[in-house]
Residue frames as qw, qx, qy, qz and C-alpha x, y, z in Angstrom:
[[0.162, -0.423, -0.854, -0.254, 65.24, -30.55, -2.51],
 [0.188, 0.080, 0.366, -0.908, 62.43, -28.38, -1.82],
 [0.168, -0.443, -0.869, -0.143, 58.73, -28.74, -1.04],
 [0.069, -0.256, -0.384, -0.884, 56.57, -26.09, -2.29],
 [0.161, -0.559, -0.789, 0.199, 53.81, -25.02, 0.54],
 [0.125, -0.898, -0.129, -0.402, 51.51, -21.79, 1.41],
 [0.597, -0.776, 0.025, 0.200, 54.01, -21.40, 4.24],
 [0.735, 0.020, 0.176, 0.654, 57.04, -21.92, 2.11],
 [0.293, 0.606, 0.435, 0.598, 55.67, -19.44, -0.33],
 [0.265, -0.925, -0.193, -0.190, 54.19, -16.78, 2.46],
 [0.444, -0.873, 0.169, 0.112, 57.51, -16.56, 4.43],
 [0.447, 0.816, -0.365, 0.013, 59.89, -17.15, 1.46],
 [0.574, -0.455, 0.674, -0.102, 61.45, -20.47, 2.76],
 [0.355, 0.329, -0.838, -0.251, 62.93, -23.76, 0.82],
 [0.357, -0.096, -0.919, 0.136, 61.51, -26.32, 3.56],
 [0.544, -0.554, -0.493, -0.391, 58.35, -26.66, 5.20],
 [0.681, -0.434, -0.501, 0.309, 59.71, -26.92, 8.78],
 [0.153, -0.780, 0.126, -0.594, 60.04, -24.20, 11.48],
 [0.506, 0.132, -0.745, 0.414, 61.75, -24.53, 14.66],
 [0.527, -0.731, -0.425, 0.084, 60.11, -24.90, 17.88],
 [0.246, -0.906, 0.186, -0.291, 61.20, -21.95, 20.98],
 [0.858, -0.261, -0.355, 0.265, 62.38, -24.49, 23.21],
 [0.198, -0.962, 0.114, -0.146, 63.63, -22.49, 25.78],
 [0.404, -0.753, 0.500, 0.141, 67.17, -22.45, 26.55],
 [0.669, 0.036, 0.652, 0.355, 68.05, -24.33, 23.72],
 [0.478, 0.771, 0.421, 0.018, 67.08, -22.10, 21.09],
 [0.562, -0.455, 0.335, 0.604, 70.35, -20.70, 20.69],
 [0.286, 0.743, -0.237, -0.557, 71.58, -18.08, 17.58],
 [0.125, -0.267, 0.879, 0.375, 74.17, -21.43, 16.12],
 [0.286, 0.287, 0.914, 0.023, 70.62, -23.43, 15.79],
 [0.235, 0.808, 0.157, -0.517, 68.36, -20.53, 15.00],
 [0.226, 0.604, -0.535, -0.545, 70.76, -19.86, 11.82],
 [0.203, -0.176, 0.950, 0.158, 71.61, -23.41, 11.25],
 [0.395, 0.594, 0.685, -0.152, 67.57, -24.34, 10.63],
 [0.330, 0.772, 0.063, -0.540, 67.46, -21.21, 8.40],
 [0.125, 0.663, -0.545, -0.497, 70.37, -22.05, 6.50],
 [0.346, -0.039, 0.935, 0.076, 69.18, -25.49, 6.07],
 [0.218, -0.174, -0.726, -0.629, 66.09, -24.30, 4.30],
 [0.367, -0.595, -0.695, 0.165, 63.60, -24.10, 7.39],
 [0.045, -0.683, 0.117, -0.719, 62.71, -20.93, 9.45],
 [0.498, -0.059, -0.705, 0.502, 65.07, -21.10, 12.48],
 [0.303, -0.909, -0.157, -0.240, 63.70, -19.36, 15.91],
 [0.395, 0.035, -0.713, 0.578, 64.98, -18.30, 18.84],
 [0.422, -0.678, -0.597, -0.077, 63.00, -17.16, 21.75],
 [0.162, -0.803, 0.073, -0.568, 62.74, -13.81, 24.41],
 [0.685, -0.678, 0.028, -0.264, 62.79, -15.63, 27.22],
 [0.817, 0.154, -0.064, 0.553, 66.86, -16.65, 26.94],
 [0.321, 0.290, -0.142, 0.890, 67.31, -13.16, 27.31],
 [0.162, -0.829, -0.528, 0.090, 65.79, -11.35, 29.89],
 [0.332, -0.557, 0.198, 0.735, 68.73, -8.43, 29.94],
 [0.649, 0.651, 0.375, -0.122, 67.53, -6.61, 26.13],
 [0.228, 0.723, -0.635, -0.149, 70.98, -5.70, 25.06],
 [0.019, 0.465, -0.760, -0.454, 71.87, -8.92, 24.99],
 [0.600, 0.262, 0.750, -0.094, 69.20, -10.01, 23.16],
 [0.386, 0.879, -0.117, -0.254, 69.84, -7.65, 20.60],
 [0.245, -0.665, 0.697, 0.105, 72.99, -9.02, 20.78],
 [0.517, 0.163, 0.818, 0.194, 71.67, -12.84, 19.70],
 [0.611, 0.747, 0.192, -0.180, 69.76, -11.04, 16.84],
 [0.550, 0.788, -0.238, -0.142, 72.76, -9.95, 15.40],
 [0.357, -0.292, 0.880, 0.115, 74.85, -13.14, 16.05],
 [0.611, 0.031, 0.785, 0.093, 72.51, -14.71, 14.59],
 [0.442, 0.847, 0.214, -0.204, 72.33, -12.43, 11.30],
 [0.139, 0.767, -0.585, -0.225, 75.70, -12.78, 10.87],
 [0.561, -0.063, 0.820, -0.095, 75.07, -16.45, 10.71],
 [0.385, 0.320, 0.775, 0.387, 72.77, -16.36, 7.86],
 [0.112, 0.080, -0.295, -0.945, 71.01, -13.72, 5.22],
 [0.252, -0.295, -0.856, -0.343, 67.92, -16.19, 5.23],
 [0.562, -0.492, -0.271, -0.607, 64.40, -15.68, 7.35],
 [0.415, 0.021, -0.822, 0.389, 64.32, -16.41, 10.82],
 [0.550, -0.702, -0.335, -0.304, 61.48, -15.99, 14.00],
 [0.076, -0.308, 0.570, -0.758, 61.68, -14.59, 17.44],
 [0.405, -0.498, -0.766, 0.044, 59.25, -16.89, 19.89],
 [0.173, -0.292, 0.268, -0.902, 57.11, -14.47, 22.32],
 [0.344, -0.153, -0.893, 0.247, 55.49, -16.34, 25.02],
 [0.250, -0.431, -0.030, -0.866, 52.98, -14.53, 26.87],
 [0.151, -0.060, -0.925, 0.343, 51.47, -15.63, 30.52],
 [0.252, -0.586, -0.401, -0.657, 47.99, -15.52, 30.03],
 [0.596, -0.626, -0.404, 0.301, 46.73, -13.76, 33.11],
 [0.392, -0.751, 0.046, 0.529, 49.30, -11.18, 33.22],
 [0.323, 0.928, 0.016, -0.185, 50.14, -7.95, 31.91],
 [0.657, -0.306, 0.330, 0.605, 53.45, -8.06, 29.89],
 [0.435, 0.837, 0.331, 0.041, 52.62, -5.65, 27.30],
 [0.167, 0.940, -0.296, -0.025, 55.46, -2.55, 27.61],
 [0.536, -0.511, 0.616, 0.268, 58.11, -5.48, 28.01],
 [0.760, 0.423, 0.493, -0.023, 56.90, -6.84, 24.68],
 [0.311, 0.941, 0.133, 0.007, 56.39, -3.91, 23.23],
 [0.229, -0.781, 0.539, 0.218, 60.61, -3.06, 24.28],
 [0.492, -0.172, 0.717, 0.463, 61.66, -6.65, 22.54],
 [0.609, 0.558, 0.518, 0.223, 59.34, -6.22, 19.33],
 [0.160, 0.961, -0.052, -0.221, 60.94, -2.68, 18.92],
 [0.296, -0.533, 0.741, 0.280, 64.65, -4.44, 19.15],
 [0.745, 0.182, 0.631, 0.118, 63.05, -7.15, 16.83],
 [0.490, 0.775, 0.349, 0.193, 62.11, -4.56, 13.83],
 [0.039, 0.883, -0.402, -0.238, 65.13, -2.57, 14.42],
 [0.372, -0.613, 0.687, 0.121, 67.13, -5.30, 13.85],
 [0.532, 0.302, -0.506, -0.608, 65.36, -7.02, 10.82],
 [0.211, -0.098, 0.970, -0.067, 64.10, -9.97, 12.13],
 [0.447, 0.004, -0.529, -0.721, 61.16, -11.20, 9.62],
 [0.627, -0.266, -0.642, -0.351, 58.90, -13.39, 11.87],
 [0.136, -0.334, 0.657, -0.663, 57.38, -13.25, 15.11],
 [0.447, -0.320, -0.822, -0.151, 55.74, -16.59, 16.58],
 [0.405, -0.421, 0.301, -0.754, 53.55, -15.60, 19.48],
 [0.634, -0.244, -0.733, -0.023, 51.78, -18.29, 22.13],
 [0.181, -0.126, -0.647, 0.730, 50.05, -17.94, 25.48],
 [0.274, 0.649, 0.595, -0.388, 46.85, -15.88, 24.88],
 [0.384, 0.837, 0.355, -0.161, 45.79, -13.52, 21.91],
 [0.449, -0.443, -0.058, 0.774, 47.96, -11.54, 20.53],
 [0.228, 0.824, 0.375, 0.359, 45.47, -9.14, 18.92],
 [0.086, -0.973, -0.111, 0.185, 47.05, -6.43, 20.71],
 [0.550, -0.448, 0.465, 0.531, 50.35, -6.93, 19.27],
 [0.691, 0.311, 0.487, 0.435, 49.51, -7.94, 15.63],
 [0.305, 0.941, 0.148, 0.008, 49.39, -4.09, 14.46],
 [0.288, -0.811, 0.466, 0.208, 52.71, -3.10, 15.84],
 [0.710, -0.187, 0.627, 0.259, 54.29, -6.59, 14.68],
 [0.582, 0.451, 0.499, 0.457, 53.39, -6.13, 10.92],
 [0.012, 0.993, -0.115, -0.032, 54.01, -1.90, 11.32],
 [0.457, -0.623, 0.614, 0.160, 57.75, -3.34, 11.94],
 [0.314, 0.633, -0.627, -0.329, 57.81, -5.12, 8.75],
 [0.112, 0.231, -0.962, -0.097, 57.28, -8.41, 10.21],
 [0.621, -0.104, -0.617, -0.472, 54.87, -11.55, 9.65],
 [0.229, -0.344, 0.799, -0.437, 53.16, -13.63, 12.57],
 [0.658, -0.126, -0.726, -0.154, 52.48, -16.72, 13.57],
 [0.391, -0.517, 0.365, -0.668, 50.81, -17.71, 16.23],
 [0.442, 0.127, -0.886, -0.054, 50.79, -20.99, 18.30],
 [0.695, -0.232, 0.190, -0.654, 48.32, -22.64, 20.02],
 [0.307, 0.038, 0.949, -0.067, 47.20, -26.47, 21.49],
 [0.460, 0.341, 0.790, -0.219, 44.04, -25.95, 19.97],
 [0.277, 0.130, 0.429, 0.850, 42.29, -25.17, 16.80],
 [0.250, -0.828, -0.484, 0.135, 39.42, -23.10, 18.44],
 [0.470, -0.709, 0.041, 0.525, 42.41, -20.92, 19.52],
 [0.532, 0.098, 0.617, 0.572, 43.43, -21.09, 15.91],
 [0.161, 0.516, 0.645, 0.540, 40.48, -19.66, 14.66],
 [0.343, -0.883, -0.042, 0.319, 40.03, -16.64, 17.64],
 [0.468, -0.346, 0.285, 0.762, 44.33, -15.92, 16.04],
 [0.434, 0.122, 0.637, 0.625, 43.35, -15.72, 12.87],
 [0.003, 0.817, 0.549, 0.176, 40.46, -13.24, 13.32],
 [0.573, -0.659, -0.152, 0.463, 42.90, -11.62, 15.05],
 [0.437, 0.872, -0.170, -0.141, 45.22, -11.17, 11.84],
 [0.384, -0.634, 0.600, 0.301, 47.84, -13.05, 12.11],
 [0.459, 0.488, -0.494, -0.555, 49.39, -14.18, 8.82],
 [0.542, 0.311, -0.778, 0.070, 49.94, -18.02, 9.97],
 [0.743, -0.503, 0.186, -0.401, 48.88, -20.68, 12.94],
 [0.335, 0.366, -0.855, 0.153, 50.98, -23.51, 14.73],
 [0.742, -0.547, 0.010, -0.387, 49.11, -26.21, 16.70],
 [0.159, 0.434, -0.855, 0.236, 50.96, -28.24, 18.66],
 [0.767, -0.206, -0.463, -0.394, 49.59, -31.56, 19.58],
 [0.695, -0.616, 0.349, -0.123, 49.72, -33.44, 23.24],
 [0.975, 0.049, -0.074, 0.202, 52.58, -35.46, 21.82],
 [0.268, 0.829, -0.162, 0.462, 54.59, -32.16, 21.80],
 [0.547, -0.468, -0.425, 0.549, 57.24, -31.19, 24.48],
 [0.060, -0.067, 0.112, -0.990, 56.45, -28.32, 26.81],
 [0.269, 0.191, 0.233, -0.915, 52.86, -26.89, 27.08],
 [0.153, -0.333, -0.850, -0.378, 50.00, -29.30, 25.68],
 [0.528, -0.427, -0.167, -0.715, 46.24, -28.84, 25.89],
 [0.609, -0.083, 0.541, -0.575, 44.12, -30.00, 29.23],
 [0.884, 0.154, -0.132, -0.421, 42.48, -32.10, 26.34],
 [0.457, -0.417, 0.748, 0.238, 45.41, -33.75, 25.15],
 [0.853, 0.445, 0.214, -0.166, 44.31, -34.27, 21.77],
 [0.771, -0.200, 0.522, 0.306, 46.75, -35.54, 19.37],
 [0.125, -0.591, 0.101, 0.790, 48.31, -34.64, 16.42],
 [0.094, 0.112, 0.889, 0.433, 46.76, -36.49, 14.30],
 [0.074, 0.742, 0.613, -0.259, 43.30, -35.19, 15.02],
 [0.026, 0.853, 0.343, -0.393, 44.25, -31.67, 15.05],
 [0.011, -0.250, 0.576, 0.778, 45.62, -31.25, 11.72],
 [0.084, 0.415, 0.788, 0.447, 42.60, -32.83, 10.31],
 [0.075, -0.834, -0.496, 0.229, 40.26, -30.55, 12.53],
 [0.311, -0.540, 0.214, 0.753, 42.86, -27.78, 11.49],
 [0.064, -0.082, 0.619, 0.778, 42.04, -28.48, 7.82],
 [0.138, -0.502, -0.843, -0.134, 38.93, -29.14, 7.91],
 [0.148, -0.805, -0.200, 0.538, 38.22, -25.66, 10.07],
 [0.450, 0.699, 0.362, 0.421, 39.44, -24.00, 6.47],
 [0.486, -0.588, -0.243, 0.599, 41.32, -21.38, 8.19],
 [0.363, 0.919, 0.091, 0.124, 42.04, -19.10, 5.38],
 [0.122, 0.870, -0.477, 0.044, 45.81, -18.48, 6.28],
 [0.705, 0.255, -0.649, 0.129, 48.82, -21.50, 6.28],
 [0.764, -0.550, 0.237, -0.240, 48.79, -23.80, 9.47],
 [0.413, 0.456, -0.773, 0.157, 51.79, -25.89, 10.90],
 [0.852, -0.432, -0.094, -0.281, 51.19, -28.78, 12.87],
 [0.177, 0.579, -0.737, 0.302, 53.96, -29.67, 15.53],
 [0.642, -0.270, 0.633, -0.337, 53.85, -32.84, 18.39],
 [0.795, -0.059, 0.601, 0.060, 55.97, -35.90, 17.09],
 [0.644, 0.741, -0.003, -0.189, 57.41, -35.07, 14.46],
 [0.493, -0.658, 0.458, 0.337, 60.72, -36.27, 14.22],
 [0.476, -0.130, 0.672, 0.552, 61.07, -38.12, 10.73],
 [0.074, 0.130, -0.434, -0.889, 59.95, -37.41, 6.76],
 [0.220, -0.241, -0.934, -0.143, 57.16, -39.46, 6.98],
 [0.091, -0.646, -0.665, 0.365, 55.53, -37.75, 9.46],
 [0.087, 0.463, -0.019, -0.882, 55.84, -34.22, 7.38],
 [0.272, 0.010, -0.699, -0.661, 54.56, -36.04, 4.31],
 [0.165, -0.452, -0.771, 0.418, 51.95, -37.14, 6.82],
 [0.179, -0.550, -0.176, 0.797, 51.46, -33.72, 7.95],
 [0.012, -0.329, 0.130, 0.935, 51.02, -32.54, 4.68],
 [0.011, 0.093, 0.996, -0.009, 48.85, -34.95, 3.82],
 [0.197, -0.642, -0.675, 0.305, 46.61, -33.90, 6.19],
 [0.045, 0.909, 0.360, 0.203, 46.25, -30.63, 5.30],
 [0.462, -0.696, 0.090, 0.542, 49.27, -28.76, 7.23],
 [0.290, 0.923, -0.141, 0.207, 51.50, -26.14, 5.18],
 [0.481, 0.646, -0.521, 0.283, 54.08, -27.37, 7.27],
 [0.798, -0.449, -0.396, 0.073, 55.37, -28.88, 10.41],
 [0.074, 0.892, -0.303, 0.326, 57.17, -27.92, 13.61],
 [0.769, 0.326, -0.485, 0.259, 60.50, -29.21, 15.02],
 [0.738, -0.660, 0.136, -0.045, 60.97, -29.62, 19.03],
 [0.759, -0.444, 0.463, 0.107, 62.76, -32.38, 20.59],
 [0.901, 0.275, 0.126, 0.311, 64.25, -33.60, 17.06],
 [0.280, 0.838, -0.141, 0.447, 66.47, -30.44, 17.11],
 [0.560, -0.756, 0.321, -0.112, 67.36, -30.67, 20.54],
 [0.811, -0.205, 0.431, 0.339, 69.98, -34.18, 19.50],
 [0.704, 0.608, 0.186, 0.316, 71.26, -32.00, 16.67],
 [0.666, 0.131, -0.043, 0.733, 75.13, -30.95, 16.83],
 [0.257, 0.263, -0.150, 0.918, 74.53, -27.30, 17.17],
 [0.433, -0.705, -0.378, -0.416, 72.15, -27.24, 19.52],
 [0.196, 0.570, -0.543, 0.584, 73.74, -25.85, 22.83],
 [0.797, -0.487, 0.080, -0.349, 72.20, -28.30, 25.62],
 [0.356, -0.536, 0.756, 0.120, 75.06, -30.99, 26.81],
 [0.367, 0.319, -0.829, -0.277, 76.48, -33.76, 25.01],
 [0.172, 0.041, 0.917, -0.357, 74.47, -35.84, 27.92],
 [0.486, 0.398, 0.240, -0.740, 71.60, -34.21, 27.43],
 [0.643, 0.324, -0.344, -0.603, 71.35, -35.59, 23.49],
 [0.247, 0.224, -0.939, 0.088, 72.78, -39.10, 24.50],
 [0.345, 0.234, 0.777, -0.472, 69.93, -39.49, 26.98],
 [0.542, 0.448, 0.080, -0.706, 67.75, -38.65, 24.00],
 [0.390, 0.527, -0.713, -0.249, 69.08, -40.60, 21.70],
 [0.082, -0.107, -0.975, 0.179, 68.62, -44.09, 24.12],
 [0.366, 0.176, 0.635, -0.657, 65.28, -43.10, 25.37],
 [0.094, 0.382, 0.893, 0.217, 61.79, -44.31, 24.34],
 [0.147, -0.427, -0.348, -0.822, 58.85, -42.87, 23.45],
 [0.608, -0.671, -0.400, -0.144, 57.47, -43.79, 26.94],
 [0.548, -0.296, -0.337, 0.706, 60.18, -42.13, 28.93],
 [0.054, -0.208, 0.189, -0.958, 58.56, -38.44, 29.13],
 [0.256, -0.381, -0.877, 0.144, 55.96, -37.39, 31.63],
 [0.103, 0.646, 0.150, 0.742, 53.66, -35.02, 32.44],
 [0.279, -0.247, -0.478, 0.795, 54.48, -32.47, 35.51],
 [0.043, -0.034, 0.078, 0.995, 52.34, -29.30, 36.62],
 [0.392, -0.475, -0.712, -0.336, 49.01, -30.68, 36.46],
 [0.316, -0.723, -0.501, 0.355, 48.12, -29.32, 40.48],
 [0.107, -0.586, -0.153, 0.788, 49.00, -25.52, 39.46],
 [0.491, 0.804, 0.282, -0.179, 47.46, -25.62, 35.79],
 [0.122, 0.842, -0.449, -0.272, 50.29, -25.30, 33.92],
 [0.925, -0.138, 0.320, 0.153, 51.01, -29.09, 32.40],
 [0.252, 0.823, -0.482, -0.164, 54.00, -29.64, 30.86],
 [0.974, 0.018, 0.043, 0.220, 55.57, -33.14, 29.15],
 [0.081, 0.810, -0.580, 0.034, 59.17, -33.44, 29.77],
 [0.617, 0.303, -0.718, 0.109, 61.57, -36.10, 30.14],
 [0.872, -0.464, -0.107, -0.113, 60.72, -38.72, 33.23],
 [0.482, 0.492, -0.492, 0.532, 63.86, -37.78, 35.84],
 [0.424, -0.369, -0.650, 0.511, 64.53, -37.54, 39.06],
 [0.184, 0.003, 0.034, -0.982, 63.65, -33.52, 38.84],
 [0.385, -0.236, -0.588, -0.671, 60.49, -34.78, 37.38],
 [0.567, -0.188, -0.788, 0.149, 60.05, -37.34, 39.89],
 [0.265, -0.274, -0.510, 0.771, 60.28, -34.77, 42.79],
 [0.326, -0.008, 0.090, -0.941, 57.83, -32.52, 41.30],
 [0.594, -0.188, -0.588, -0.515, 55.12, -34.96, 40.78],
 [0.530, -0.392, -0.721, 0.214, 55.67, -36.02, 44.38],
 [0.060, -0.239, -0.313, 0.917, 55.16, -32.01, 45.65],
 [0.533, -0.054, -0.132, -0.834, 51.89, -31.80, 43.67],
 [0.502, -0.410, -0.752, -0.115, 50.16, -34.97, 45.37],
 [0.089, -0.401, -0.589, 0.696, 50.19, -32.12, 48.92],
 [0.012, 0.841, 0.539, 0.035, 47.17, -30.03, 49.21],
 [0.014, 0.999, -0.037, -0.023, 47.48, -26.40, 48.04],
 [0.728, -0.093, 0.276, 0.621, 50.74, -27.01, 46.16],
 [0.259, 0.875, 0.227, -0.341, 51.78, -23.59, 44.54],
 [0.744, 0.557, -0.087, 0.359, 54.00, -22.75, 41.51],
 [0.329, -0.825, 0.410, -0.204, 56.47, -21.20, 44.79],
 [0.743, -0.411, 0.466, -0.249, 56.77, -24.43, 45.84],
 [0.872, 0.386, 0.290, 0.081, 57.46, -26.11, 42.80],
 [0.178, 0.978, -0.080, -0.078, 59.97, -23.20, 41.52],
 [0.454, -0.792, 0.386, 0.131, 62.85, -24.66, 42.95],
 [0.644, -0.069, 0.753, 0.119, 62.66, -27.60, 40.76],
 [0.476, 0.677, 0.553, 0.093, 60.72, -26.54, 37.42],
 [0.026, 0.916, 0.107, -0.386, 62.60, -23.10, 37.02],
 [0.777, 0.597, -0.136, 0.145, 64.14, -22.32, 33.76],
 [0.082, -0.826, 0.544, -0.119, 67.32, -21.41, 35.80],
 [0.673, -0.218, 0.698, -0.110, 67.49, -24.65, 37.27],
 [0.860, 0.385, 0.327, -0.070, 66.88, -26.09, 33.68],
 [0.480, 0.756, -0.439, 0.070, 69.84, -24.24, 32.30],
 [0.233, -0.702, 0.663, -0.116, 72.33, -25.33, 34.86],
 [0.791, 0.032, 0.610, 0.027, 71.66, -28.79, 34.00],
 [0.603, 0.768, -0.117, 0.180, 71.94, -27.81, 30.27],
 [0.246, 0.924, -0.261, 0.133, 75.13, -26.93, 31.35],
 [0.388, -0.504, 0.765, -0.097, 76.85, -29.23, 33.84],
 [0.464, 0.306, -0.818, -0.150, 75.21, -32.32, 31.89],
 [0.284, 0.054, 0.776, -0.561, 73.14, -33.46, 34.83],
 [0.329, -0.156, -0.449, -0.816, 70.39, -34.66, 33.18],
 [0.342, -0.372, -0.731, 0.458, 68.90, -36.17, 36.45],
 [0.076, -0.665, -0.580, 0.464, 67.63, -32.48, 37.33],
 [0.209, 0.290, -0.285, -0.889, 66.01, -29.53, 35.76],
 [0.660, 0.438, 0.573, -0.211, 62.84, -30.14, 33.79],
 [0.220, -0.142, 0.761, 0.593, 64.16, -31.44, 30.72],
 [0.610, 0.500, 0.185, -0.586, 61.16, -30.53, 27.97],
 [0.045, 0.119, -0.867, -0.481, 60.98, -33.51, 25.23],
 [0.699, 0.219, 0.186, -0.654, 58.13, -34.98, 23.44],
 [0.887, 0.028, 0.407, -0.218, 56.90, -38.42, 22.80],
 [0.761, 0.642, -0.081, -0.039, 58.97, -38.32, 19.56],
 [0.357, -0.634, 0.686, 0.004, 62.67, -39.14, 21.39],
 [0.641, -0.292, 0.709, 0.027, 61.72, -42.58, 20.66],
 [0.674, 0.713, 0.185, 0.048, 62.06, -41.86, 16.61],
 [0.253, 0.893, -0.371, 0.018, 65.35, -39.80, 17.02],
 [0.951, -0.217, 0.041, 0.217, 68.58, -42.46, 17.00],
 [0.722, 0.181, 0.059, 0.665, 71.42, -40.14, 16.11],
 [0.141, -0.822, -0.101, 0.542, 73.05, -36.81, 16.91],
 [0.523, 0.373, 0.398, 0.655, 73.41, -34.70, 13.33],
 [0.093, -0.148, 0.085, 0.981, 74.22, -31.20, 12.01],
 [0.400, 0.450, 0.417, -0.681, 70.98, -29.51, 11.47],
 [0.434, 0.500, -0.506, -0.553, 71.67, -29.32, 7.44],
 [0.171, 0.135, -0.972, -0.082, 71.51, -33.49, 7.63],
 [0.209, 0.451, 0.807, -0.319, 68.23, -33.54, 9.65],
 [0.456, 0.572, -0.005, -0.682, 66.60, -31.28, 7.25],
 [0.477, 0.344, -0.671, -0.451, 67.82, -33.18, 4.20],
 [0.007, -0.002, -0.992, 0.128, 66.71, -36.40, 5.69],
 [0.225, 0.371, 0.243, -0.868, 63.58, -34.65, 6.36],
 [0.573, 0.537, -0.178, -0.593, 62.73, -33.57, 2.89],
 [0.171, 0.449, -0.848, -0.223, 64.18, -36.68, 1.63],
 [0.040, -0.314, -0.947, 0.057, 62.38, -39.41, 3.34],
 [0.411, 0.560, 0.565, -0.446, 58.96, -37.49, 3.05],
 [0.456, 0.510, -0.388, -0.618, 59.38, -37.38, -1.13],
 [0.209, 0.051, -0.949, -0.230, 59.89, -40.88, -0.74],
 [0.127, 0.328, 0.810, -0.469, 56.72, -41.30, 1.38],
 [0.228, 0.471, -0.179, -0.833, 55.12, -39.17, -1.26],
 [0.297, 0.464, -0.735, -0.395, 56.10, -40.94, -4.08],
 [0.105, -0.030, -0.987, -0.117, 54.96, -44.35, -2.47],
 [0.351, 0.399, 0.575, -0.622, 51.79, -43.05, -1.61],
 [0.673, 0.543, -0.049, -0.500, 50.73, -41.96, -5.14],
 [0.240, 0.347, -0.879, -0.222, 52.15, -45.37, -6.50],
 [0.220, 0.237, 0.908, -0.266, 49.28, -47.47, -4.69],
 [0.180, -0.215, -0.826, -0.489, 46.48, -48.90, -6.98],
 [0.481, 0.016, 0.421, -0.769, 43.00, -48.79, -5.84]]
């Protein structure tokens, strides 16, 4: 089953849906897997900081599948990261990778190089202000991501329901995806509803068989509610919703001191510290990034099963929409 959008169409995809960065989790198995399901899988730069082997996941995960797939590029606004970029987007376009999502501040200085290399971008943002700054910019494609999202919401916190409508309604001129809570078909037939081209996939991916976080890690998802994530990072400007733990717990009690700094916080909030829990199964520490949508996801499946559910239950949600009478 496929559903036929300006995003499908612009980046030569079967299924509306695109996978979120999620750091450390964004792994080559899932990356393919989403692609081969009919979505456009990512992975992300910051997994690799060592650029051989991140070349290395490109072509793991090209021997995975023949299909489209995205590289996430994060950017800390504030600071200069330009000739480090500039090294992975060279390894990207040697290595044929056909989409690069950007997020963090502008990325007008990139967009020339990115589409000189052959490839398309998208850019992601909380807001659609930020949307409409990208898109002057040139990129081919926007993601907003609403405050239901895990990871990196606006200050505002607007929802995601707003900013697809303000998203369509702003007429953007190039295809917009709208991520935060999305977990079932309903909410893409939602989504498209409202004006999106497509939607993007977080935390539902994270409880899905070939994602590489522990077997704890999706079980805790899998029981939790939609009221069990919280947001951390608020005293150094940098919120972030993740999953209400004891990690969590300890950073929210180091930003109530005066003149808390992201040093101080580091020990607790640092992606290292977030793998090793990925890895031992501790899900007690590390900041665990989920979004409000956990309490939608009840099962751990292969990626090809959440996609067809996906497209499945939002044709039926389709279908029963244009079946009501006025």
């Amino acid at each position: 089953m496929a559903l036929v959008t300006g995003f499908t169409k612009l980046f030569r995809i079967e299924a509306p849906v695109m996978e979120g960065g999620m750091q450390n989790a964004a792994g080559p198995a899932l990356a393919a897997a989403v692609s081969n399901a009919g979505g456009l899988g990512t992975t992300n730069i910051s997994m690799y900081p060592d650029l051989d082997r991140f070349r290395d996941a490109l072509r793991e995960i090209r021997s995975l599948t023949d299909r489209p797939f995205a590289v996430n590029v994060s950017m800390i606004p504030n600071v200069d990261m330009g000739e480090k970029i500039r090294q992975y987007l060279d390894i990207c376009a040697q290595e044929g990778v056909n989409v690069i999502e950007t997020a963090g501040k502008n990325p007008r200085e990139f967009v020339g190089m990115i589409h000189d290399g052959g490839m398309k971008i998208i850019h992601k943002v909380p807001m659609v202000r930020h949307a409409v700054s990208a898109v002057r910019s040139g990129v081919d494609a926007v993601s907003i991501v609403g405050s239901e999202a895990a990871g990196h919401p606006s200050p505002d916190l607007v929802g995601t329901m707003v900013l697809a409508q303000k998203a369509a309604q702003a007429d953007l001129g190039v295809p917009f995806l709208i991520g935060g809570g999305i977990c079932t078909g309903s909410a893409l037939a939602a989504a498209l509803a409202l004006g999106a081209d497509g939607v993007v996939l977080g935390t539902r991916l994270l409880a899905s068989c070939e994602c590489p976080i522990s077997r704890q890690h999706k079980e805790w998802i899998v029981q939790a509610s939609e009221t069990d994530t919280v947001l951390c990072q608020r005293a150094i400007h940098n919120m972030v919703r993740v999953a209400h733990n004891a990690a969590a717990e300890e950073c929210l009690e180091l930003e109530k001191r005066p003149g808390v700094t992201l040093g101080d916080l580091m020990p607790i909030i640092s992606g290292a510290a977030g793998k090793k829990a990925y890895e031992t199964g501790d899900v007690s520490r590390g900041i665990f990034a989920v979004g409000q949508g956990i309490g939608l996801i009840h099962e751990i499946k292969p990626v090809q099963e959440i996609v067809e559910e996906l497209l499945r239950e939002a044709d039926q949600a389709i279908r029963r929409a244009a079946g009501i009478q006025s």
